[in-house]
C-alpha positions, 0 to 999 in steps of 0.5 A: 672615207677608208679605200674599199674595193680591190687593189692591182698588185700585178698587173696583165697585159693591157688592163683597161676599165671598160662600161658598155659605152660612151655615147654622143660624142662622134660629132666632136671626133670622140667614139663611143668605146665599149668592151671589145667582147661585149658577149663575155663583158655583158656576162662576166658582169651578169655573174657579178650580179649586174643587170646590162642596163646597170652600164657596170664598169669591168676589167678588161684585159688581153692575153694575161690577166692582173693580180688583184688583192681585196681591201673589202669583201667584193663579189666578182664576175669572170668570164670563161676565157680566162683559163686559170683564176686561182683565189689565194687565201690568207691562210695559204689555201688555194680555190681554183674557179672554174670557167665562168664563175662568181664568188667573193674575195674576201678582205686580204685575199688574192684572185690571180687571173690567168692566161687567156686561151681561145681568145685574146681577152677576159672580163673581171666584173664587180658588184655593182661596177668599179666606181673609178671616175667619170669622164664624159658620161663613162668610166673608161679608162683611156690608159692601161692600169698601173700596179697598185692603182686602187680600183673602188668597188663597194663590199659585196658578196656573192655565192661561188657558182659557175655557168656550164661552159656549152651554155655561157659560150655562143657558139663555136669560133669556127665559121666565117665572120659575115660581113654586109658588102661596103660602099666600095665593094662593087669597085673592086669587082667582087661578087654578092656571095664572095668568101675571102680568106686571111691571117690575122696580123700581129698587129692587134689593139682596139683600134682595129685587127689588121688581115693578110689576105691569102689572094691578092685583093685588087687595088682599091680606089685612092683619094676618097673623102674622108667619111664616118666609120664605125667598129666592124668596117673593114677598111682596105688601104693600098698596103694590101692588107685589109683592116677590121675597125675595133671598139677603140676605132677613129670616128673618121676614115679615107680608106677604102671600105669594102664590108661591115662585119655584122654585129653578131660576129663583132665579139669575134673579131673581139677575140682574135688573136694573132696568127688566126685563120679567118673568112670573111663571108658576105651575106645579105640584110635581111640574113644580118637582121635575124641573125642579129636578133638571135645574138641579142635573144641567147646573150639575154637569155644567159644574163637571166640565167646567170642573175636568177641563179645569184637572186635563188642564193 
């Protein structure tokens, strides 16, 4: 069969294949993964004309995104974290898309993807997800892309139309990540309704988000057993700095666990960059529960939206 899909001219920085997750696996130490920002991943692939049920596998990438050239006529997704996505026409011409848009690259045409701002990633979603090969039940790619990686995706097209930036967007970034107090909480003295205050470190990937806290924390106990952890656990190490566990997280650790950050605010922790200013606000159950609900009604809601308006051409 002739290649089809699109080829990676240039690539950004950390370009990884990304499906919603790889399940099953923790008892044999293999997490399940996942988009670091499942809300703009969940929507650049609704843009492409992929339902979330589809479990379509899209593009992520931090900071800077690739250079991608069309072999077929592929319909993309992209996500409104990505400042600039220029298309390239072979005639020369060149089509700025706006924030949040779908459209088609056409055969020989190239989608430049810009820098990331307000964010620290962006998703390029393809019709019908990138066919790259299966490994335990998912496409993800454990090691960034290389340049003239060959990404398969059927021919699709699909019309150029773009969501409103206040509507695709869930919220403004600007409060405190909410957080479930965790098993060792209380051992460091702290109150129910505590508000802490950090930085963001340099040191970024998807395993985890390490924090400089602005006020000592007290020292945290040692010598715990080591025990099952998930994406969102903030772990407090005896460095001092605190560390919030990524998509990409160990599915085992010995370091203290003081919180969860709630899955609503998991897109967030997603999107910091280095530098940020962040707080950490401790909420109870049932707070989490609605709140929860509500992301998981808005993030459905636009899906919908951003489907029926490719379905009505």
């Amino acid at each position: 069969m002739p290649p089809y899909g699109l080829n990676l001219l240039k690539t950004g920085t950390l370009d990884l294949i990304i499906d919603s997750s790889r399940p099953g696996l923790r008892d044999r130490g293999v997490g399940p993964g996942g988009p670091s920002d499942r809300w703009s991943f969940t929507l650049a692939n609704a843009l492409a004309g992929n339902p979330p049920e589809a479990n379509a596998a899209a593009l992520e990438f931090s900071l800077v995104g690739p250079t991608l050239q069309a072999i077929t006529p592929v319909a993309f997704g992209v996500s409104g974290s990505v400042s600039s996505a220029r298309i390239h026409h072979a005639d020369g011409a060149t089509h700025q898309l706006n924030p949040w848009s779908s459209g088609t690259l056409e055969p020989g045409e190239t989608l430049a993807l810009g820098p990331v701002t307000g964010s620290l990633r962006g998703y390029l979603a393809v019709q019908g997800g990138f066919e790259t090969p299966r490994m335990a039940g998912s496409r993800q790619s454990l090691a960034p892309l290389r340049a003239q990686t060959l990404l398969p995706a059927h021919p699709s097209r699909n019309t150029f139309r773009h969501m409103a930036a206040d509507w695709a967007l869930p919220a403004p970034d600007t409060g405190a990540l909410r957080v479930l107090p965790g098993p060792q909480w209380d051992l460091l003295g702290w109150p129910e309704n505590q508000t802490l205050s950090a930085t963001v470190d340099d040191r970024i990937n998807r395993m985890g988000v390490r924090l400089r806290l602005k006020s000592p924390a007290p020292p945290p106990p040692v010598g715990l057993t080591s025990e099952p952890v998930c994406p969102g656990i903030i772990q407090a190490p005896s460095s001092g700095e605190w560390i919030i566990l990524g998509m990409g997280c160990q599915t085992l650790g010995g370091y203290a666990k003081v919180a969860q950050v709630i899955e609503a605010d998991l897109d967030r922790v997603g999107r910091l960059r280095p530098g940020d200013p962040v707080l950490l606000r401790a909420i109870h159950l049932s707070q989490a529960l609605e709140i929860n609900r509500e992301y998981r009604l808005g993030l459905a809601r636009r899906c919908q939206a951003a489907l029926l308006s490719l379905a009505g051409g």
